[in-house]
Biopython code that builds the backbone (N, CA, C, O; Angstrom):
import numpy as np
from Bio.PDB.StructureBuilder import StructureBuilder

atoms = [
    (1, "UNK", "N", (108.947, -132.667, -103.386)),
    (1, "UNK", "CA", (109.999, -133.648, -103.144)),
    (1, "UNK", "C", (111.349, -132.983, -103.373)),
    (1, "UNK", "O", (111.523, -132.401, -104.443)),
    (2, "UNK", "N", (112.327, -133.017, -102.459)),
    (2, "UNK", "CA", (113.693, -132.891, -102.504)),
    (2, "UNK", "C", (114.485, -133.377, -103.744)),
    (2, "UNK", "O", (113.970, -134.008, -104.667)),
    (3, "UNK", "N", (115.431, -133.118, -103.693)),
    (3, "UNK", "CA", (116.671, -133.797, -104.622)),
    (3, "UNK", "C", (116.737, -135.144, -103.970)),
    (3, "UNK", "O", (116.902, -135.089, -102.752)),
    (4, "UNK", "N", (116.632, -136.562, -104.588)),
    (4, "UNK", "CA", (116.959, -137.929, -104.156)),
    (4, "UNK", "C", (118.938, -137.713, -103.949)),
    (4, "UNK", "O", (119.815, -137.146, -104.599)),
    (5, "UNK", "N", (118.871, -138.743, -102.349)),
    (5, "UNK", "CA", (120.355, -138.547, -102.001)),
    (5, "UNK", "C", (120.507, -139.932, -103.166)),
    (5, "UNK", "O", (119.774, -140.834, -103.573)),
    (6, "UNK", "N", (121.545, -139.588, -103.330)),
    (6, "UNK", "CA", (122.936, -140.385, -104.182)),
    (6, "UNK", "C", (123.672, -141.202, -103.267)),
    (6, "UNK", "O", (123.764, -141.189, -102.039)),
    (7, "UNK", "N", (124.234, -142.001, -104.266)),
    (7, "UNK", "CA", (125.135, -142.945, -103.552)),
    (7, "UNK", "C", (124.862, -143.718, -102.231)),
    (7, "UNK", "O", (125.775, -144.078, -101.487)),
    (8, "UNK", "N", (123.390, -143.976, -101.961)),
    (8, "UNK", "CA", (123.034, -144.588, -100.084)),
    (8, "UNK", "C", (123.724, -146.141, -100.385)),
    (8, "UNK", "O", (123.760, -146.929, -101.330)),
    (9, "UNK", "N", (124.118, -146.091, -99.322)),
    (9, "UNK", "CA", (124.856, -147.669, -98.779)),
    (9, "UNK", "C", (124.148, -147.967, -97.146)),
    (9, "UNK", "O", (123.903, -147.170, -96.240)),
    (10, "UNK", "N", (123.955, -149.470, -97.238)),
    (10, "UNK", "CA", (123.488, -149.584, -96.174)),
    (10, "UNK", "C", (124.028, -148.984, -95.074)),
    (10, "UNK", "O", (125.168, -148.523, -95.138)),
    (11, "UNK", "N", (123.116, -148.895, -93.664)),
    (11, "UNK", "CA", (124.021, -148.653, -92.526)),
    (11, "UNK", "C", (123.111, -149.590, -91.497)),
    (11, "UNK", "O", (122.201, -150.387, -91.726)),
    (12, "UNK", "N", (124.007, -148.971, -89.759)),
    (12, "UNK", "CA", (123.079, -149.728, -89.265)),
    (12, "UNK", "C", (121.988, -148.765, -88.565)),
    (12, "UNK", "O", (122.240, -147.607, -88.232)),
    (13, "UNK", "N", (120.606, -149.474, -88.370)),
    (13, "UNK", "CA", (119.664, -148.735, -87.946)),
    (13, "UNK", "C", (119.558, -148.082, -86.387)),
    (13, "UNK", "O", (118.689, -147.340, -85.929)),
    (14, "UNK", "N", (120.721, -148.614, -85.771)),
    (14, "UNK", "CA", (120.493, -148.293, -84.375)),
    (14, "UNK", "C", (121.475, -147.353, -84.140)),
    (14, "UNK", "O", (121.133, -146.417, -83.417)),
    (15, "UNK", "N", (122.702, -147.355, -84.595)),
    (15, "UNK", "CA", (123.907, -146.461, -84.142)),
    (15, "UNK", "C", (123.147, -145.341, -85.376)),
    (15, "UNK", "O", (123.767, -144.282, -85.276)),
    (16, "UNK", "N", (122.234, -145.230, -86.290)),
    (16, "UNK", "CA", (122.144, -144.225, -86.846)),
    (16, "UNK", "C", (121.056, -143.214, -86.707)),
    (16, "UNK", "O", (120.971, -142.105, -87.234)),
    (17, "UNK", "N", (119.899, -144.078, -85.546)),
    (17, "UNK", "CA", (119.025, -143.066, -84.957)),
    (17, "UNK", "C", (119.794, -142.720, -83.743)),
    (17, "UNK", "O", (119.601, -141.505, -83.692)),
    (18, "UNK", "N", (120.457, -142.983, -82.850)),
    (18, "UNK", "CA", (120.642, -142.741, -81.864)),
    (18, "UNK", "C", (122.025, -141.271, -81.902)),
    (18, "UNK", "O", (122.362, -140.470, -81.031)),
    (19, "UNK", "N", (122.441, -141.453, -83.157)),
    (19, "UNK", "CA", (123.983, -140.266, -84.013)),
    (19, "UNK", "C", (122.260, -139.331, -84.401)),
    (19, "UNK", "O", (122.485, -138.127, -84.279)),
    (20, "UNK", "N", (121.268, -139.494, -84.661)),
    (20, "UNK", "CA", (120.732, -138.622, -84.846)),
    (20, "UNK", "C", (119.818, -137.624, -83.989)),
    (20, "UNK", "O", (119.541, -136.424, -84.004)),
    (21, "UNK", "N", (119.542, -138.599, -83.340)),
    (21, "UNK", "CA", (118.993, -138.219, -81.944)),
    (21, "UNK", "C", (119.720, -137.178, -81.109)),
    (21, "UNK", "O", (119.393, -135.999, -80.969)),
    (22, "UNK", "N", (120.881, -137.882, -80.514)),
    (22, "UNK", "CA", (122.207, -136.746, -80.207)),
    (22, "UNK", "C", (122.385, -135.492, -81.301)),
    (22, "UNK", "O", (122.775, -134.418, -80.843)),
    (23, "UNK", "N", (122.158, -135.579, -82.490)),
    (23, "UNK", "CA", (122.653, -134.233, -83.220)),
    (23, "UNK", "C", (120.789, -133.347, -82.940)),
    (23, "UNK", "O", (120.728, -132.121, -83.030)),
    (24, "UNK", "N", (119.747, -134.014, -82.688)),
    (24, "UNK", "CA", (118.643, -133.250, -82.966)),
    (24, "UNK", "C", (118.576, -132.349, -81.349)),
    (24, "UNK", "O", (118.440, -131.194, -80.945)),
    (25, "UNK", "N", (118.782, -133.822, -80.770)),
    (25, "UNK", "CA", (118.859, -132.939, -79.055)),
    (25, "UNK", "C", (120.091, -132.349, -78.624)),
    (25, "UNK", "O", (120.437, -132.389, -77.444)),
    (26, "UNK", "N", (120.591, -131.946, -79.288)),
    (26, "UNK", "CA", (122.092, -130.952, -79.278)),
    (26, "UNK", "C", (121.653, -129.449, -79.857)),
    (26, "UNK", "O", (122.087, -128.365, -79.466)),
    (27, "UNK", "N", (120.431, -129.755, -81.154)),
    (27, "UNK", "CA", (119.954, -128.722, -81.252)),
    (27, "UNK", "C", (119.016, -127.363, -80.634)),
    (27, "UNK", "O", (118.747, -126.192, -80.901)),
    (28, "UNK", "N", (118.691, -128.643, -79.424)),
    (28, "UNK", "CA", (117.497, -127.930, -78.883)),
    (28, "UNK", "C", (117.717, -126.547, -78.636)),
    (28, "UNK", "O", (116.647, -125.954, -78.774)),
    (29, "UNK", "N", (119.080, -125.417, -78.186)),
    (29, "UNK", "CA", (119.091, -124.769, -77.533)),
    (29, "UNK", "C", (119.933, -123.747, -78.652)),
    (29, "UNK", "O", (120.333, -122.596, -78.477)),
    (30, "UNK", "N", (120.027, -124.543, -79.744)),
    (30, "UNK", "CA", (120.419, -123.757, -81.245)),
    (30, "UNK", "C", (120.205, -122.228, -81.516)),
    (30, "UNK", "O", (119.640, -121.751, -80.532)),
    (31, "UNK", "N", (120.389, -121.483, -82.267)),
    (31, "UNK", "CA", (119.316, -120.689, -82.393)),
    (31, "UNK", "C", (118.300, -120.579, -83.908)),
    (31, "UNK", "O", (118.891, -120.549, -84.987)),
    (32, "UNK", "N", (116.877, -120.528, -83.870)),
    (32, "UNK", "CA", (116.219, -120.661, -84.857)),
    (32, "UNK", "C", (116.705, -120.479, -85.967)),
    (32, "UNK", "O", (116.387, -121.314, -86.814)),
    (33, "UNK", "N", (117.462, -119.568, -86.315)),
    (33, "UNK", "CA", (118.085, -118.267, -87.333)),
    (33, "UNK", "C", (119.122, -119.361, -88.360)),
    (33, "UNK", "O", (119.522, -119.324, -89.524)),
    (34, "UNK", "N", (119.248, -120.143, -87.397)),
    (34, "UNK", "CA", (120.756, -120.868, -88.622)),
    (34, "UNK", "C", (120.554, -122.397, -88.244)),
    (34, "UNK", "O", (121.587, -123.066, -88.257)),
    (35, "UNK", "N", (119.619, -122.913, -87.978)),
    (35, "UNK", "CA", (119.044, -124.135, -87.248)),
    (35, "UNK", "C", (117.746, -124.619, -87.898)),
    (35, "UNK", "O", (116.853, -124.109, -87.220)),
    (36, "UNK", "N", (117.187, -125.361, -88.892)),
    (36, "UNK", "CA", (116.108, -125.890, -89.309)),
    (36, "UNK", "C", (115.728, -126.854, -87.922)),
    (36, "UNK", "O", (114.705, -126.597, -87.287)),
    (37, "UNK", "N", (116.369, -127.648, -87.632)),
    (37, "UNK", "CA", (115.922, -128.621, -86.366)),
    (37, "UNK", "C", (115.697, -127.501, -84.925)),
    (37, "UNK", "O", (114.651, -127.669, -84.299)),
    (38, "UNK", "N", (116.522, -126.559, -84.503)),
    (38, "UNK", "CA", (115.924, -125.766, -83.431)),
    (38, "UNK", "C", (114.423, -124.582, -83.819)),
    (38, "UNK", "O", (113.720, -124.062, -82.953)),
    (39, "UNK", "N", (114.259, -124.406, -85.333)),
    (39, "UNK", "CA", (113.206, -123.663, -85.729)),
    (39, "UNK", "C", (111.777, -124.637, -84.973)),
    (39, "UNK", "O", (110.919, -124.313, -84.152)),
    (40, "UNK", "N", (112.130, -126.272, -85.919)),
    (40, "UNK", "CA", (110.720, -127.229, -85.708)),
    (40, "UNK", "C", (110.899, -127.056, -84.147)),
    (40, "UNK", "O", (109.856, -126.499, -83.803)),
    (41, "UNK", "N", (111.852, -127.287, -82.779)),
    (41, "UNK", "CA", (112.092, -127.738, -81.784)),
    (41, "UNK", "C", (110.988, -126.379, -80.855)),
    (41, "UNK", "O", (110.125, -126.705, -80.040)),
    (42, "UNK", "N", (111.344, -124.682, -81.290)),
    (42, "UNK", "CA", (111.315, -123.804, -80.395)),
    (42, "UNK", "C", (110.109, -123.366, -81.230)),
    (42, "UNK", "O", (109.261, -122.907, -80.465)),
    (43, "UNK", "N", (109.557, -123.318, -82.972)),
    (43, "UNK", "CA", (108.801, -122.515, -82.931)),
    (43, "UNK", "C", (107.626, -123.369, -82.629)),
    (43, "UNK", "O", (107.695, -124.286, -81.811)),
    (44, "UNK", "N", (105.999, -122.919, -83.619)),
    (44, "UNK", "CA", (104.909, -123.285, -83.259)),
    (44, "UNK", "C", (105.417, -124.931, -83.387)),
    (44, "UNK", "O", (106.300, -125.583, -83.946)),
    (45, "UNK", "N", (104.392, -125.112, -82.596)),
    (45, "UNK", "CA", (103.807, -126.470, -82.438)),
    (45, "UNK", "C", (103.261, -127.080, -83.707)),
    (45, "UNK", "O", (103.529, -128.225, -84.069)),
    (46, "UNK", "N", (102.345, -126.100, -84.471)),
    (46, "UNK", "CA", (101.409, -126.779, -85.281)),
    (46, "UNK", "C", (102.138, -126.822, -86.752)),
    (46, "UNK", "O", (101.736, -127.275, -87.824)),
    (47, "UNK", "N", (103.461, -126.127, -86.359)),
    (47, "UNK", "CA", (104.288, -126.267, -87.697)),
    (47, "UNK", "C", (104.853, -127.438, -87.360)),
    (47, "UNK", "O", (104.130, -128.024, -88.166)),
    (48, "UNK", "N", (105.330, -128.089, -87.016)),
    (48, "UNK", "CA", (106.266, -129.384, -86.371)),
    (48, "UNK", "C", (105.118, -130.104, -86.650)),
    (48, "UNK", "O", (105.568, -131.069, -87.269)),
    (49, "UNK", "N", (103.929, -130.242, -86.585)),
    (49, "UNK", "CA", (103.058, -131.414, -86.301)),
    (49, "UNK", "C", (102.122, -131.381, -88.374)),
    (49, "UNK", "O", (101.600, -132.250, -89.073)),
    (50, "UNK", "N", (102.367, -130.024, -88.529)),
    (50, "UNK", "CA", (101.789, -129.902, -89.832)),
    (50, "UNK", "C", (102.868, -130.983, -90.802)),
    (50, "UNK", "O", (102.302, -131.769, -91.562)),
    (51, "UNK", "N", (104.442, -130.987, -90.740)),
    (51, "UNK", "CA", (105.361, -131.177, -90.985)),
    (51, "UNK", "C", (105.234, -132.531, -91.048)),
    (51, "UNK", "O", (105.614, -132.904, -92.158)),
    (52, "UNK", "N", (104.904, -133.362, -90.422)),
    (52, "UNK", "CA", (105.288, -134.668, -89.147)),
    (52, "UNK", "C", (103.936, -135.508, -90.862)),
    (52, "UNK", "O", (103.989, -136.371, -91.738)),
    (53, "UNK", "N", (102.993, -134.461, -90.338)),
    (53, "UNK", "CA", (101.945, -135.263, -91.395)),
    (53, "UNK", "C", (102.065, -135.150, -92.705)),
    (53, "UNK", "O", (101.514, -135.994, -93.411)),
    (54, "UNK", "N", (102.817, -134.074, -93.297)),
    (54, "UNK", "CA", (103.184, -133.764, -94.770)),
    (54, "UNK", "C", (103.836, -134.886, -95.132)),
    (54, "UNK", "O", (103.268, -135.707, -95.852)),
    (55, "UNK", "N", (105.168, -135.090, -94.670)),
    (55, "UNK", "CA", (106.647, -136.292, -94.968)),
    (55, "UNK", "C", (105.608, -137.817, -94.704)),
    (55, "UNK", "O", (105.850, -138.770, -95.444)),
    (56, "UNK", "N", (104.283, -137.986, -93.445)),
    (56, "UNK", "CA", (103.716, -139.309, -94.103)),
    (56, "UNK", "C", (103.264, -139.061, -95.348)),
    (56, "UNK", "O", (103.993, -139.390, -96.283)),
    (57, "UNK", "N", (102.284, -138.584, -95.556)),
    (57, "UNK", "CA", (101.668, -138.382, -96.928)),
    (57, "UNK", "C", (102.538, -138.369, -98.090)),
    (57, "UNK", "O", (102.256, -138.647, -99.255)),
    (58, "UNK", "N", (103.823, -137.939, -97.500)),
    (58, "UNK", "CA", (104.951, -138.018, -99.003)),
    (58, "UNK", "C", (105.082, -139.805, -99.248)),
    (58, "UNK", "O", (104.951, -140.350, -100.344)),
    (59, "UNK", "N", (105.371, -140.517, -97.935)),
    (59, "UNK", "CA", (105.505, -141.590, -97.950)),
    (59, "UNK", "C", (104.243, -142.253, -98.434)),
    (59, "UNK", "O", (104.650, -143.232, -99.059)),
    (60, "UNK", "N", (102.890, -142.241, -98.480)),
    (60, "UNK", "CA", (102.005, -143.028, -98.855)),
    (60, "UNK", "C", (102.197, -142.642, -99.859)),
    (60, "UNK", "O", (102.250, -143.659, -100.551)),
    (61, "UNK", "N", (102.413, -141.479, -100.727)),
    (61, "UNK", "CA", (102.207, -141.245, -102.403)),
    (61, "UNK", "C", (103.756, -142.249, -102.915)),
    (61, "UNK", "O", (103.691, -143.353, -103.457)),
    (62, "UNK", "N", (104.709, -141.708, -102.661)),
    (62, "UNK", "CA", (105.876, -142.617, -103.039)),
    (62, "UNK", "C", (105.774, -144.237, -103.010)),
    (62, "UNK", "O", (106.503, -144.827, -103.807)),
    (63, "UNK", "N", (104.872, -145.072, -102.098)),
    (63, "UNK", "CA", (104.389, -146.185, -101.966)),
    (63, "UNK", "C", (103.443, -146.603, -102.909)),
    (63, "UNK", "O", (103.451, -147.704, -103.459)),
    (64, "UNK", "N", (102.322, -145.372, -103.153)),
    (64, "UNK", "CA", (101.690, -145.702, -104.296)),
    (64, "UNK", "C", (102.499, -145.855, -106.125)),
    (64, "UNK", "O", (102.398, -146.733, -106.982)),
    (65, "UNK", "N", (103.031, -144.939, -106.095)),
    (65, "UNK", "CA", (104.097, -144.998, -107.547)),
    (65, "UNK", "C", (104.929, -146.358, -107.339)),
    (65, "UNK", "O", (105.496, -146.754, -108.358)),
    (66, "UNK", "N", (105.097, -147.167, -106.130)),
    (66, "UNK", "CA", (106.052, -147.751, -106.509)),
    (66, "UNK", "C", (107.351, -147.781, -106.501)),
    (66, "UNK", "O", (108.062, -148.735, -106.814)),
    (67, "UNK", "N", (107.765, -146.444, -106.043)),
    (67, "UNK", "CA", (109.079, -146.177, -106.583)),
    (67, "UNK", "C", (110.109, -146.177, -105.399)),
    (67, "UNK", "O", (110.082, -145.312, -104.524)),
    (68, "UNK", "N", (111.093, -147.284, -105.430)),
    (68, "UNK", "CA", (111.774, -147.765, -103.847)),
    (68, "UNK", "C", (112.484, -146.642, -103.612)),
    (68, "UNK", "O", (112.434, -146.240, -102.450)),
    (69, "UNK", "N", (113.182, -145.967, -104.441)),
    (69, "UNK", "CA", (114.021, -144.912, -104.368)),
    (69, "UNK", "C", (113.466, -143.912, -103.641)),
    (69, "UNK", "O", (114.027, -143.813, -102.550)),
    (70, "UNK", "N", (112.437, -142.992, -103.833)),
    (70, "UNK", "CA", (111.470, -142.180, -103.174)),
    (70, "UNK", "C", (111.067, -142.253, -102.433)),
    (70, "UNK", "O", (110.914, -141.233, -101.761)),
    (71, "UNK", "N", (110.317, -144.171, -101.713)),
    (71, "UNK", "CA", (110.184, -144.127, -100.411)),
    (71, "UNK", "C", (111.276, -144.259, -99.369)),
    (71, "UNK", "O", (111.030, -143.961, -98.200)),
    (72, "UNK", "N", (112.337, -144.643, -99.698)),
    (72, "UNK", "CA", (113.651, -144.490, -98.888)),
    (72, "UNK", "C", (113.438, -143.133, -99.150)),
    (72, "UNK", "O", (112.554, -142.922, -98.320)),
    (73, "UNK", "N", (113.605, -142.135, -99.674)),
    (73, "UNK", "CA", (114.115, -140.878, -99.314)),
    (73, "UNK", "C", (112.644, -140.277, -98.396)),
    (73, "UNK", "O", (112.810, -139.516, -97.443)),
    (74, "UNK", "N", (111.827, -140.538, -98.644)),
    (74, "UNK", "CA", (110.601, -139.853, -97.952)),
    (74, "UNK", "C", (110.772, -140.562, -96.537)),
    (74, "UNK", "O", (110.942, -139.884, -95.523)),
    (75, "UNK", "N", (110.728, -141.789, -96.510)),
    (75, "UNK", "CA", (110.982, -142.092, -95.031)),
    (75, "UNK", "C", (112.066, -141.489, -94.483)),
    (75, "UNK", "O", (111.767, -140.965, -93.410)),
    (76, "UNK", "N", (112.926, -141.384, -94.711)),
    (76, "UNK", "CA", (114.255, -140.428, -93.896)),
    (76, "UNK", "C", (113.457, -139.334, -93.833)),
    (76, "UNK", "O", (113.274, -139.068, -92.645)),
    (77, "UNK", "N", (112.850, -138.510, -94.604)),
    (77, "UNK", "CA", (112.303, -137.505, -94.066)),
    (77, "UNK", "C", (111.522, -138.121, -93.040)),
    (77, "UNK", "O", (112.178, -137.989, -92.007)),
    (78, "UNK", "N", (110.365, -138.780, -92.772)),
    (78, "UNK", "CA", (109.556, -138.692, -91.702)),
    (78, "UNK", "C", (110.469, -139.356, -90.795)),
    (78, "UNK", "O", (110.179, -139.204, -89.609)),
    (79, "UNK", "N", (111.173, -139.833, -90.965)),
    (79, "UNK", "CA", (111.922, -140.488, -89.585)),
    (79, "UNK", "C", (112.231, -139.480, -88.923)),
    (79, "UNK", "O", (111.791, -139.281, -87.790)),
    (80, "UNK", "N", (113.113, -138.616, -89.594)),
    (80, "UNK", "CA", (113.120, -137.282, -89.224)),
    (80, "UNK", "C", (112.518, -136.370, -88.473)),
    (80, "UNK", "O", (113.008, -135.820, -87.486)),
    (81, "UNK", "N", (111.292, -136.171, -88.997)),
    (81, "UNK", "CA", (110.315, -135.430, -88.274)),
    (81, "UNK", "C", (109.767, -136.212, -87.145)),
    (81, "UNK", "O", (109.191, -135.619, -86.233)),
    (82, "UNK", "N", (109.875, -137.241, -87.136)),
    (82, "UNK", "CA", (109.100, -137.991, -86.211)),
    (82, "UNK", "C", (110.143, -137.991, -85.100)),
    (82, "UNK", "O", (109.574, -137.950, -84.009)),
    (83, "UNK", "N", (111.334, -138.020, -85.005)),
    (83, "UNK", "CA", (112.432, -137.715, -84.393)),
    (83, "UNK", "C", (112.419, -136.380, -83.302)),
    (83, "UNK", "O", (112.277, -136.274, -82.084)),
    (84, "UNK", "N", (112.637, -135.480, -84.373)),
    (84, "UNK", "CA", (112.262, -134.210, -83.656)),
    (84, "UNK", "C", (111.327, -134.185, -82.771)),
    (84, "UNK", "O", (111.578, -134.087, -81.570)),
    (85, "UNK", "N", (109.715, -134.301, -83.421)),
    (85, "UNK", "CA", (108.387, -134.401, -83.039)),
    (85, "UNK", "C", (108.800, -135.193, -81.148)),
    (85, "UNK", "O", (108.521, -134.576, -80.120)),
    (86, "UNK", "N", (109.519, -136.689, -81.156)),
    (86, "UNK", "CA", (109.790, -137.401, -79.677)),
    (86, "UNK", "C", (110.780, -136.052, -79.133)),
    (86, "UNK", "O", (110.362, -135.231, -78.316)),
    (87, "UNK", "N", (111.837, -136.014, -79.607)),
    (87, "UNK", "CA", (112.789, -134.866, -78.956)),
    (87, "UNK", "C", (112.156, -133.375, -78.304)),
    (87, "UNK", "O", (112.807, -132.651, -77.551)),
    (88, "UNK", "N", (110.745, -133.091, -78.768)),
    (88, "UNK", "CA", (110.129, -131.896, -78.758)),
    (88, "UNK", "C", (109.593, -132.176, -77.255)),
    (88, "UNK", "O", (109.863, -131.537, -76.238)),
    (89, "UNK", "N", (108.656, -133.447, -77.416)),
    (89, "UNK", "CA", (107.801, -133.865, -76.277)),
    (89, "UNK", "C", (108.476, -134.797, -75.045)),
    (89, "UNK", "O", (108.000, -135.496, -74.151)),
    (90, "UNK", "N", (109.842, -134.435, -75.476)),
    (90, "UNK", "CA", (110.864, -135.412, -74.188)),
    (90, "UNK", "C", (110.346, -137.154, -74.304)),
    (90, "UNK", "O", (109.932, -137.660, -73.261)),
    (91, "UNK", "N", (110.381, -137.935, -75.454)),
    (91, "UNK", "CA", (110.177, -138.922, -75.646)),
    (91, "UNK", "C", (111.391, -139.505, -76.415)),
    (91, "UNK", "O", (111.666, -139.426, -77.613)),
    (92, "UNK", "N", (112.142, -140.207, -75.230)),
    (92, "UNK", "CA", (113.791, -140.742, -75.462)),
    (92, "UNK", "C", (113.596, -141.881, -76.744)),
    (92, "UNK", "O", (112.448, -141.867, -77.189)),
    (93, "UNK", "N", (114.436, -142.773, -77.349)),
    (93, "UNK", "CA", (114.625, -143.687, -77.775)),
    (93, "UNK", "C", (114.785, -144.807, -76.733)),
    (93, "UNK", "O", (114.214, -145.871, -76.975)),
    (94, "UNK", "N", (115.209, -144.734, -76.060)),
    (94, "UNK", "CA", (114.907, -145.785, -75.172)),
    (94, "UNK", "C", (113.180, -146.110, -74.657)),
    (94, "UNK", "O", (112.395, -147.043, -74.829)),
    (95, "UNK", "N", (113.144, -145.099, -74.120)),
    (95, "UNK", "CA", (111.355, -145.127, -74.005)),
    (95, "UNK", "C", (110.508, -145.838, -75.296)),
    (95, "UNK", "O", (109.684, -146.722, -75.064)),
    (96, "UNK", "N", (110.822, -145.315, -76.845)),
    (96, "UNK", "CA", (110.589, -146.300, -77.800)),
    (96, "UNK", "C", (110.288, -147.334, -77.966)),
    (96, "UNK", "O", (109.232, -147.941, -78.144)),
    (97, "UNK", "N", (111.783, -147.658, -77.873)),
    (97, "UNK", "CA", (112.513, -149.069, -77.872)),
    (97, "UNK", "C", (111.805, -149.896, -76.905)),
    (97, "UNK", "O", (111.510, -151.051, -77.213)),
    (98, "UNK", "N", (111.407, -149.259, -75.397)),
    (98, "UNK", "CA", (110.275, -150.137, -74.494)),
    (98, "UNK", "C", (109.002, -150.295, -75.250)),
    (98, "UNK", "O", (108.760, -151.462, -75.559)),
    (99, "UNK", "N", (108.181, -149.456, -75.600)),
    (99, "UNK", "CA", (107.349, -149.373, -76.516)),
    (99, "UNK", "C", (106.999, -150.473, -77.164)),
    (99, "UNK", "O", (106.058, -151.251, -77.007)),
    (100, "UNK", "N", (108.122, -150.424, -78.120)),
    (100, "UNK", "CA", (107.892, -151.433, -79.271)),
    (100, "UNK", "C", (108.221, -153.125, -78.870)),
    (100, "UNK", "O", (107.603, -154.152, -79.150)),
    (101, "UNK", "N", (109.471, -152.884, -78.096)),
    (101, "UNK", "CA", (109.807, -154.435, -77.041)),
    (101, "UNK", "C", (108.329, -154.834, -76.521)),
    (101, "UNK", "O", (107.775, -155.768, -77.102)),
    (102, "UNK", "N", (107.643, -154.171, -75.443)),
    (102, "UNK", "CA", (106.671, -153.998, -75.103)),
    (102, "UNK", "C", (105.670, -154.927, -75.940)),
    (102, "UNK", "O", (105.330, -156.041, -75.541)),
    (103, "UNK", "N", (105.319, -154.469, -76.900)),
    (103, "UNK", "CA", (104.335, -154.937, -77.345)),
    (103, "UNK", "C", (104.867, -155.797, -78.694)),
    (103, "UNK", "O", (104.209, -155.629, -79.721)),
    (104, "UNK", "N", (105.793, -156.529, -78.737)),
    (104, "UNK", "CA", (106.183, -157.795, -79.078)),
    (104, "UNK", "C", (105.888, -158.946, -78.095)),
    (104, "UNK", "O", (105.510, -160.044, -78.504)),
    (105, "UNK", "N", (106.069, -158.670, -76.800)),
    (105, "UNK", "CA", (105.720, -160.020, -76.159)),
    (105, "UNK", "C", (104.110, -160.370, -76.047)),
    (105, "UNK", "O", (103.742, -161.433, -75.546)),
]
sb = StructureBuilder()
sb.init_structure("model")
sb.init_model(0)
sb.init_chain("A")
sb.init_seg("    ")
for serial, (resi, resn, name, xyz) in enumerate(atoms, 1):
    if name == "N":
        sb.init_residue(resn, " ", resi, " ")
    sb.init_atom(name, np.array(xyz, "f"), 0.0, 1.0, " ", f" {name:<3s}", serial, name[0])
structure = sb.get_structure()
């Protein structure tokens, strides 16, 4: 587990995947060397996907303790990865967003 961020204040959930989205797919063409998001984007596959499943598992243990603080920070991580992971395989937020609309009605 990371250092827990300090000071979080709410935000909103949509202007803040979509500011992230733009900074991950801005990375794509980065170079590995000074880029954590173009490393997951260009190198193996099975590191990005090893990754993707580590940050859940952080989240089910942080869920088990209980501890709200930890699963907010572990979910930003997997949001994260899970982010990248759509950005890798050309799977927009909009496409999502159908997704999940989708299968509300």
């Amino acid at each position: 587990m990371g250092e827990r961020t300090k000071n979080v204040q709410d935000g909103n959930i949509g202007e803040t995947l979509e500011g992230l989205a733009a900074v991950i797919h801005g990375r794509r063409d980065a170079s590995p060397e000074t880029s954590y998001t173009a490393k997951l984007l260009q190198g193996k596959e099975d590191s990005l996907l090893k990754k993707l499943a580590e940050e859940a598992s952080e989240v089910i243990m942080a869920c088990k303790d209980d501890d709200h603080e930890h699963i907010r920070y572990e979910a930003g991580d997997l949001v994260y990865h899970l982010m990248v992971t759509l950005e890798r395989y050309g799977v927009t937020l909009e496409e999502l967003a159908g997704e999940l609309d989708a299968r509300r009605r």
